[in-house]
Backbone as a printed PyTorch tensor [residue, N CA C, xyz], in Angstrom:
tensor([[[ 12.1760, -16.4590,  12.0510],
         [ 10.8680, -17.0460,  12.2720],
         [ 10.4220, -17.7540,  10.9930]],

        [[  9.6670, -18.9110,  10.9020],
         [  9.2430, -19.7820,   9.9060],
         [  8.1880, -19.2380,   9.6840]],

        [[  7.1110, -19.2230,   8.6760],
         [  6.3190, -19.2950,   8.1640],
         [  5.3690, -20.4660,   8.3730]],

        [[  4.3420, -19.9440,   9.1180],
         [  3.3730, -21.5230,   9.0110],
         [  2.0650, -21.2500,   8.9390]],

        [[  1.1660, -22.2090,   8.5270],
         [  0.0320, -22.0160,   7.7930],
         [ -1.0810, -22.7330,   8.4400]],

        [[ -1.9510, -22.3830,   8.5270],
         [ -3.5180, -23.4450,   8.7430],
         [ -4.5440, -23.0310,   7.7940]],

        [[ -5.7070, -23.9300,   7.8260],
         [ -6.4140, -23.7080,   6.8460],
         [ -7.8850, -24.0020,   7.9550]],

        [[ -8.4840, -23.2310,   8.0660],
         [ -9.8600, -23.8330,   8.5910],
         [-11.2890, -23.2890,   7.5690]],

        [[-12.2930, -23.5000,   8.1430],
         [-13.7360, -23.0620,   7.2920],
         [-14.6120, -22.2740,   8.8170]],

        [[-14.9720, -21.5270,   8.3420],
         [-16.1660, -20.2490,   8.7940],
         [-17.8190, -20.8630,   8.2640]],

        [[-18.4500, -20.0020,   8.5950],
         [-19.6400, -20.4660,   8.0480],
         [-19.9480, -21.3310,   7.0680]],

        [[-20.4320, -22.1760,   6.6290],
         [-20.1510, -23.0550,   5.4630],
         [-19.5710, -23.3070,   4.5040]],

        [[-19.0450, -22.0230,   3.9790],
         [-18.5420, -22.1550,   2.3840],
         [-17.6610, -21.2450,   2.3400]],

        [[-17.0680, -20.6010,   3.5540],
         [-15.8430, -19.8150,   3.4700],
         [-14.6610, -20.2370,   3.9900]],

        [[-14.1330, -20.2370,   3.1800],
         [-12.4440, -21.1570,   4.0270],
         [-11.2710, -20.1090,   4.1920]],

        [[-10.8490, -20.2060,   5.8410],
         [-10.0750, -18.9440,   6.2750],
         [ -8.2030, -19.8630,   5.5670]],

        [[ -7.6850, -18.5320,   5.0450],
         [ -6.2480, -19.2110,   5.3820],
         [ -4.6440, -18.3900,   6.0630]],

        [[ -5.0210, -19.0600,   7.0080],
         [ -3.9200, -18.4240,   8.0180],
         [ -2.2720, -18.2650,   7.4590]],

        [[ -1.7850, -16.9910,   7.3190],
         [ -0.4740, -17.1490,   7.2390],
         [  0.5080, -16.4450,   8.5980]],

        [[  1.2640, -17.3880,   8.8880],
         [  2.1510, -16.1840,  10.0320],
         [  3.3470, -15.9550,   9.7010]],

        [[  4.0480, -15.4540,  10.4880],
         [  5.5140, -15.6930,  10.4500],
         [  6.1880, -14.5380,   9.1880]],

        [[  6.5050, -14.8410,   8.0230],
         [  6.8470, -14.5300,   7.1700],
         [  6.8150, -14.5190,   5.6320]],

        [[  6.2280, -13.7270,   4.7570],
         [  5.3720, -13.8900,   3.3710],
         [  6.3910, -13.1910,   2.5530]],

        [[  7.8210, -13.9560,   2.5060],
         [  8.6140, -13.5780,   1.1900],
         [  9.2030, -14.6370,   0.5410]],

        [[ 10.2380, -14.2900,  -0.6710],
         [ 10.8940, -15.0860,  -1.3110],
         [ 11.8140, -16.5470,  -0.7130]],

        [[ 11.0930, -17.8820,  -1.0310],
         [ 11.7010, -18.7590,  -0.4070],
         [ 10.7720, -19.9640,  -0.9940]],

        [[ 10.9860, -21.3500,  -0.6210],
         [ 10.7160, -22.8830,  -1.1190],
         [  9.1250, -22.3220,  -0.1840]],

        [[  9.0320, -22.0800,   1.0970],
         [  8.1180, -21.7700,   1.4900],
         [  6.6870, -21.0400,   0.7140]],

        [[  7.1750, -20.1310,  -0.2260],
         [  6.1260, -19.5250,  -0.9840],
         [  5.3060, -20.1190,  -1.9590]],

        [[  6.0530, -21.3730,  -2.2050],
         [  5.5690, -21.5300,  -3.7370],
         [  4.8070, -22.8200,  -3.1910]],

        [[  5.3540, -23.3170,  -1.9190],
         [  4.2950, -24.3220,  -1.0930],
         [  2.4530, -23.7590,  -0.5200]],

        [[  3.1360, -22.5690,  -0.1210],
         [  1.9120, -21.6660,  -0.1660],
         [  1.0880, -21.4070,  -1.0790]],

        [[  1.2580, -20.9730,  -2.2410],
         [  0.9320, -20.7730,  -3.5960],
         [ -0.0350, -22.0960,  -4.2730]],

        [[  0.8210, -22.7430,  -3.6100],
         [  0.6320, -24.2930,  -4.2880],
         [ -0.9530, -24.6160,  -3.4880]],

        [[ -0.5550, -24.6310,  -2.3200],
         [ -1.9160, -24.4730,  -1.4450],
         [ -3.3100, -24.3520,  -1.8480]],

        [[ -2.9700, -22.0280,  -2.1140],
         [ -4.2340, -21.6150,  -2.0030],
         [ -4.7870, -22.1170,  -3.1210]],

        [[ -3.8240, -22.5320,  -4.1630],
         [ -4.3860, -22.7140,  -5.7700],
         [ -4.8950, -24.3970,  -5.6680]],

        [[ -4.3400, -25.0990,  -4.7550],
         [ -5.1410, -26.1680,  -4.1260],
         [ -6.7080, -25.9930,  -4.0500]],

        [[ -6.4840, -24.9920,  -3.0740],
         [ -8.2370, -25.1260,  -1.8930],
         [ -9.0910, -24.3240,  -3.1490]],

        [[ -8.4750, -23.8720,  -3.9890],
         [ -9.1580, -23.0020,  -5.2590],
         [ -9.5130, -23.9530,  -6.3060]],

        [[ -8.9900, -25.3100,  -6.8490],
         [ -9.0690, -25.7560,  -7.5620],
         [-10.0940, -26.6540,  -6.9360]],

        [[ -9.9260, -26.9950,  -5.3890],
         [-10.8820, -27.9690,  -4.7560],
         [-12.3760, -27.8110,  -4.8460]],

        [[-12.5190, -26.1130,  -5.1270],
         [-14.0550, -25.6130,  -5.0390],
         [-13.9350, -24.8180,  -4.2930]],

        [[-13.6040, -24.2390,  -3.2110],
         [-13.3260, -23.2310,  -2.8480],
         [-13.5030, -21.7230,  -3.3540]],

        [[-14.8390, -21.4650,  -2.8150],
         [-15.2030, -19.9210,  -3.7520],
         [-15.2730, -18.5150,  -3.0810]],

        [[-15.0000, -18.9180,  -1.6330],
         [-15.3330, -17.8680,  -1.1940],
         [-13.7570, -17.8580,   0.1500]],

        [[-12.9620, -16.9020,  -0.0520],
         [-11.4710, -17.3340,   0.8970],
         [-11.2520, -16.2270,   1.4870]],

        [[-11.2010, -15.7890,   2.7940],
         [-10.0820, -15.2070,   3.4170],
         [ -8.7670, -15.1950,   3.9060]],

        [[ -7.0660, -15.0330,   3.1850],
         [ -6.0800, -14.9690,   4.1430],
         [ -5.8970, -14.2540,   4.6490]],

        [[ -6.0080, -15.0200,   6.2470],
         [ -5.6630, -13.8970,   7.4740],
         [ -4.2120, -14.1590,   7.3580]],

        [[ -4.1510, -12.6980,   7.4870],
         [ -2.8120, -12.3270,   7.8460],
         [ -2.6930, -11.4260,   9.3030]],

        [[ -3.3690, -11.7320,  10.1350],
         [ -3.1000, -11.3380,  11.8910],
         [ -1.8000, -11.2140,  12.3930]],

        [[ -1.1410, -12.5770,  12.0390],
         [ -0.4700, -13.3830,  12.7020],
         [  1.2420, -13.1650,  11.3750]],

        [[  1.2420, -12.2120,  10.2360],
         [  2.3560, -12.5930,   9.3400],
         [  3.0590, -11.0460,  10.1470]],

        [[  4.4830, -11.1200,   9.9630],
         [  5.0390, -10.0840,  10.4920],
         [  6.0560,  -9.2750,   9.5250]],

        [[  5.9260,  -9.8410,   8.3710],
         [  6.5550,  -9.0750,   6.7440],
         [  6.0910,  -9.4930,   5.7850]],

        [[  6.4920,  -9.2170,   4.6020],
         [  5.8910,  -9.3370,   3.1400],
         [  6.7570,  -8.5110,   2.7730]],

        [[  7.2880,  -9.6740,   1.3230],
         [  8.2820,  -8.7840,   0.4710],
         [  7.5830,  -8.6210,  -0.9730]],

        [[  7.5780,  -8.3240,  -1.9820],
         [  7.3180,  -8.1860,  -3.1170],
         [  7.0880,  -9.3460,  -4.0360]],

        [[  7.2100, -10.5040,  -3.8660],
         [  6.9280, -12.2630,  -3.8450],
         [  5.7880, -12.3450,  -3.4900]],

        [[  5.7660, -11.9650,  -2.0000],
         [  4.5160, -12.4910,  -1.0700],
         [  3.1400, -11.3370,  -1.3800]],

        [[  3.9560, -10.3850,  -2.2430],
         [  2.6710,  -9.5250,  -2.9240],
         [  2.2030, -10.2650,  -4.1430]],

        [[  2.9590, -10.5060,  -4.4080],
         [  2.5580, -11.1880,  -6.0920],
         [  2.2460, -12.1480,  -5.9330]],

        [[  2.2160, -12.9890,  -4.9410],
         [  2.1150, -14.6390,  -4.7990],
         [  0.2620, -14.3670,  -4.1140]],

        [[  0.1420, -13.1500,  -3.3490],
         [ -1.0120, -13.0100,  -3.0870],
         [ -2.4050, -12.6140,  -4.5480]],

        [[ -1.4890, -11.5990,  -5.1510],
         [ -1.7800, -11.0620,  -6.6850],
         [ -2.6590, -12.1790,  -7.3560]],

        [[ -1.6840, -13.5660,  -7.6330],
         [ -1.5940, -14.1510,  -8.4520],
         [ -3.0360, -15.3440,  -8.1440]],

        [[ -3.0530, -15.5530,  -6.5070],
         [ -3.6880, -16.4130,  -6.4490],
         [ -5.0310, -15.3860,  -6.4860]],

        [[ -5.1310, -14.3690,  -6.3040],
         [ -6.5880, -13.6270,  -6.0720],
         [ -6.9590, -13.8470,  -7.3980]],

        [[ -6.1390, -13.9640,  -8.9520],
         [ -6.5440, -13.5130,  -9.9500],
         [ -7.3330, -15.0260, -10.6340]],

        [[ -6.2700, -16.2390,  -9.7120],
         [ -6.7550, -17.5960, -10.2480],
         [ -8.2190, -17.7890,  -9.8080]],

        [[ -8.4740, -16.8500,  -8.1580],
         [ -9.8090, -17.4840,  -7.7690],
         [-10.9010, -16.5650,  -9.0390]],

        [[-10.4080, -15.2940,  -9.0190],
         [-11.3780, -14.7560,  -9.9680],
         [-12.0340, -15.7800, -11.2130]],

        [[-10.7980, -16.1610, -11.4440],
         [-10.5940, -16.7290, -13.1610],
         [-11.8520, -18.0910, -12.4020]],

        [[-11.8380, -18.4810, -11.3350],
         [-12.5450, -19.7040, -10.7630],
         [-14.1160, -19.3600, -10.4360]],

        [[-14.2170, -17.7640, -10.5190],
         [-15.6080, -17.7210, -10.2440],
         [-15.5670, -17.4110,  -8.9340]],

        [[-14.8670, -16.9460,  -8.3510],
         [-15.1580, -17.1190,  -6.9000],
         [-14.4340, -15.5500,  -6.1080]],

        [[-14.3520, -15.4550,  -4.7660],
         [-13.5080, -14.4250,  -4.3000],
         [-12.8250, -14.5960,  -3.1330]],

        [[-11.7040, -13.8560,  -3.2140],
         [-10.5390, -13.8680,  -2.3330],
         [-10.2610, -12.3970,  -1.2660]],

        [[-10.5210, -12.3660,  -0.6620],
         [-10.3840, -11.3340,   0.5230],
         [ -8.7510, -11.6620,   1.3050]],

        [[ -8.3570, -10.4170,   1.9100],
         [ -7.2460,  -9.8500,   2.7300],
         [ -7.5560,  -9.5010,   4.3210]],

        [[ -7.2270, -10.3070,   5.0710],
         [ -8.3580,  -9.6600,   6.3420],
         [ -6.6820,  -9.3140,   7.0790]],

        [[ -6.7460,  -8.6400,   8.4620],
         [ -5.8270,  -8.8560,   9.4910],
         [ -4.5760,  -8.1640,   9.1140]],

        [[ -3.9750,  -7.3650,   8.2810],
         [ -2.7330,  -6.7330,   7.7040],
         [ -2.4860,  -5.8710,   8.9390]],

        [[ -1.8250,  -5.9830,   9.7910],
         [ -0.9110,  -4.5670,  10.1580],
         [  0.4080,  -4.1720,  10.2130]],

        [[  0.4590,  -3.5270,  11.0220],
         [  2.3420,  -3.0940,  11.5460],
         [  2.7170,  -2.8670,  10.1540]],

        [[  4.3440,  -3.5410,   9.8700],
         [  4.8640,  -3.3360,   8.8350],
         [  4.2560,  -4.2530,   7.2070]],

        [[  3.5200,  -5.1120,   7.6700],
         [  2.4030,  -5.5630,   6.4260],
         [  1.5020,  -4.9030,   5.8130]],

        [[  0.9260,  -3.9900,   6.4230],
         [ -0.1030,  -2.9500,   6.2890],
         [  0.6020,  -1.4870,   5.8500]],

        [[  1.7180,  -1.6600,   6.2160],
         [  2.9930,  -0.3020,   5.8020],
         [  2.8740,  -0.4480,   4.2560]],

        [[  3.3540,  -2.0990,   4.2330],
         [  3.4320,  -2.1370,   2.8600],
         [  2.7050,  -2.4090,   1.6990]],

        [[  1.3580,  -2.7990,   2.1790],
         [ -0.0860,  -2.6750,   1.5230],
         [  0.0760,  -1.3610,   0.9430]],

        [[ -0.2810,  -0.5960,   2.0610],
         [ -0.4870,   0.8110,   1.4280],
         [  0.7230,   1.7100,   0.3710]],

        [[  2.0750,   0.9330,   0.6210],
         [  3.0430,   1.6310,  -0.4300],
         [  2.8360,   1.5700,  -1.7130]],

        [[  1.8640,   0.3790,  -1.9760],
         [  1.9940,  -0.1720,  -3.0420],
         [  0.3390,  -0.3780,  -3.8520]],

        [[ -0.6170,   0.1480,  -2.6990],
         [ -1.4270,   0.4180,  -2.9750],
         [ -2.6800,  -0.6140,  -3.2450]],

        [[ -2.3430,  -1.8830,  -2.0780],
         [ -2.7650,  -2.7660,  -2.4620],
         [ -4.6010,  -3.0610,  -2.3330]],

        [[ -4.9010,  -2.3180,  -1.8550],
         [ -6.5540,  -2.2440,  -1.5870],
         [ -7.1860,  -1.8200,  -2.9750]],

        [[ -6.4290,  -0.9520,  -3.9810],
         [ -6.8390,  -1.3510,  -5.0590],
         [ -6.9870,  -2.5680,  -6.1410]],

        [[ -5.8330,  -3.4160,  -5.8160],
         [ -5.4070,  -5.1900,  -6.2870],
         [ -6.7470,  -5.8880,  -5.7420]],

        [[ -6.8380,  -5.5060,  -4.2780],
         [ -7.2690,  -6.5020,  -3.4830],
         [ -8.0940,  -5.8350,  -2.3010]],

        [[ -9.6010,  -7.0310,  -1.8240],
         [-10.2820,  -6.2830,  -0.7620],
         [ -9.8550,  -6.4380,   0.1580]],

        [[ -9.3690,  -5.6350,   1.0820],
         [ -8.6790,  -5.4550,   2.6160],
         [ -9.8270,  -5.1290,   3.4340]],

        [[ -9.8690,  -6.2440,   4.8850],
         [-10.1710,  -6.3670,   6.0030],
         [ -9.2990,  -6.1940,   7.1750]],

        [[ -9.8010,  -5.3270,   7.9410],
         [ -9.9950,  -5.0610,   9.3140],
         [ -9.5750,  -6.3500,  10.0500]],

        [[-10.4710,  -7.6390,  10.0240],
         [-10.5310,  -9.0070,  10.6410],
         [-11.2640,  -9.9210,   9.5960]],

        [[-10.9620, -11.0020,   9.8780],
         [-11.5900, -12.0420,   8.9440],
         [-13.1770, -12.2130,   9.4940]],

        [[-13.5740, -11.6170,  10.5460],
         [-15.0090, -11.2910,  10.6820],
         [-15.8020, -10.5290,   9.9850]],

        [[-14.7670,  -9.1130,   9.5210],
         [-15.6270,  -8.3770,   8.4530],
         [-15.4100,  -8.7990,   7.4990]],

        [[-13.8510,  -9.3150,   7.1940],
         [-14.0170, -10.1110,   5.5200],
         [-15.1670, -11.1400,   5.1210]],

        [[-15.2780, -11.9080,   6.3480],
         [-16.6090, -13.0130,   6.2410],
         [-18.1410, -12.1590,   5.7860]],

        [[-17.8760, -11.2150,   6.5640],
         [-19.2060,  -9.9590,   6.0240],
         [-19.7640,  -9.8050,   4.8190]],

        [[-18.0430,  -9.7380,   4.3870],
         [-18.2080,  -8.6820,   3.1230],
         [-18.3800,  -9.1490,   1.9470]],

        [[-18.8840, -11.3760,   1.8110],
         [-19.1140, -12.2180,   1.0700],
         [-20.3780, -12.0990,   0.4530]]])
């Protein structure tokens, strides 16, 4: 399965970003990366990636998440985790990622929790 992405906006000033498919090591990640640090550099202050729709994550796609949460910080702004389950949410919790990062339920409560 490919990896594919959308980007939409929520209430005015929150921009959702969809990942599906697959969040590991590949040309794919660093297009991603490239992205969120896009919509971050654009002004972008307030972000949720849903991840509903991703069906793994390897240790890349942790750090690639890591990395961009730390750029929005550095931007003034915040980055939320909405939608993790099955084996994504397995591996949140191995690694303990709700301490890194705020984890949502749905990108409805992440939108909340702005």
């Amino acid at each position: 399965m490919n990896t594919e992405t959308r980007t939409h906006k929520i209430a005015p000033d929150i921009t959702v970003y969809e990942i599906s498919g697959r969040l590991n090591l590949s040309n794919e990640l660093i297009s991603i990366e490239n992205a969120i640090r896009g919509l971050i550099d654009g002004g972008a202050r307030k972000m949720v990636i849903d991840l509903t729709n991703l069906n793994s994550i390897d240790s890349a796609g942790i750090g690639t998440l890591v990395s961009c949460s730390g750029h929005m910080e550095h931007s003034g702004g915040t980055l939320r985790i909405a939608g993790a389950h099955g084996t994504v949410a397995k591996v949140f919790a191995m690694v303990h990622m709700e301490r890194i990062l705020p984890l949502d339920g749905t990108v409805e409560s992440a939108a909340s929790s702005f």
